[in-house]
N, C-alpha and C positions, 0 to 999 in steps of 0.2 A: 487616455488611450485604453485604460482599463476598462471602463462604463463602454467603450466601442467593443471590443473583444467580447462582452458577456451581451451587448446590445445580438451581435453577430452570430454569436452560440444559439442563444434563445428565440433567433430569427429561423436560422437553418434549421432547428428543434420541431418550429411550429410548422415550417412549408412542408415539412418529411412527414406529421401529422396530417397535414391539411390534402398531400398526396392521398392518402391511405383513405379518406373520408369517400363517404355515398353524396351523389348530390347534395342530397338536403342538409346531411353534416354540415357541406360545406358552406351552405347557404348561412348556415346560423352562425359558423364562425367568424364567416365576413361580416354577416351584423353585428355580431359583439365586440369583433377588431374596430370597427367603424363607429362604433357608439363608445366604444373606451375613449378613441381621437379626439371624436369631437368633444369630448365633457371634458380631457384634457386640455384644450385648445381653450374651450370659455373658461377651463378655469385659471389660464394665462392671463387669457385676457380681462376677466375679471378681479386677477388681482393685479394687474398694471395700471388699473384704472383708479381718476382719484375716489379717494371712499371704498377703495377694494377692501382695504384692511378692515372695515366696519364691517364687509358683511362675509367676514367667516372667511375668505378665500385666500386671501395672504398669510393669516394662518394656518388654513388646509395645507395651502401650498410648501410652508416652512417644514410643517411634519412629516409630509409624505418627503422633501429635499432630506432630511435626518435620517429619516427610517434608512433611506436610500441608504447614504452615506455610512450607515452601521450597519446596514448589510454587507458592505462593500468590503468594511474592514474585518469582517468574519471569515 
């Protein structure tokens, strides 16, 4: 419920930004909202897959899971 709560802060945070932007601000923040997704996304699914672990993605994905996790508890 926590990780929802700080998901939901850092949501309303960015729309109240994204209000205040000139077009083309806001053009580039949708691209870079959208290109963060997506590399998130292959990087799911490239580490579900079998052999994910060999190429580096399952354990990207364990570190960035920690870091989370020890931020969380700060």
């Amino acid at each position: 419920m926590e990780k929802m709560s700080h998901f939901c802060t850092h949501i309303r945070a960015a729309i109240a930004c994204y209000v205040d932007m000139t077009p083309e601000q806001q053009a580039l923040a949708t691209m870079y909202a959208a290109r963060k997704i997506n590399t998130l996304h292959a990087l799911h699914m490239t580490a579900k897959t079998p052999g994910g672990a060999e190429t580096g993605a399952g354990e990207l994905l364990q570190k960035m899971q920690q870091l989370d996790a020890t931020y969380q508890k700060e």
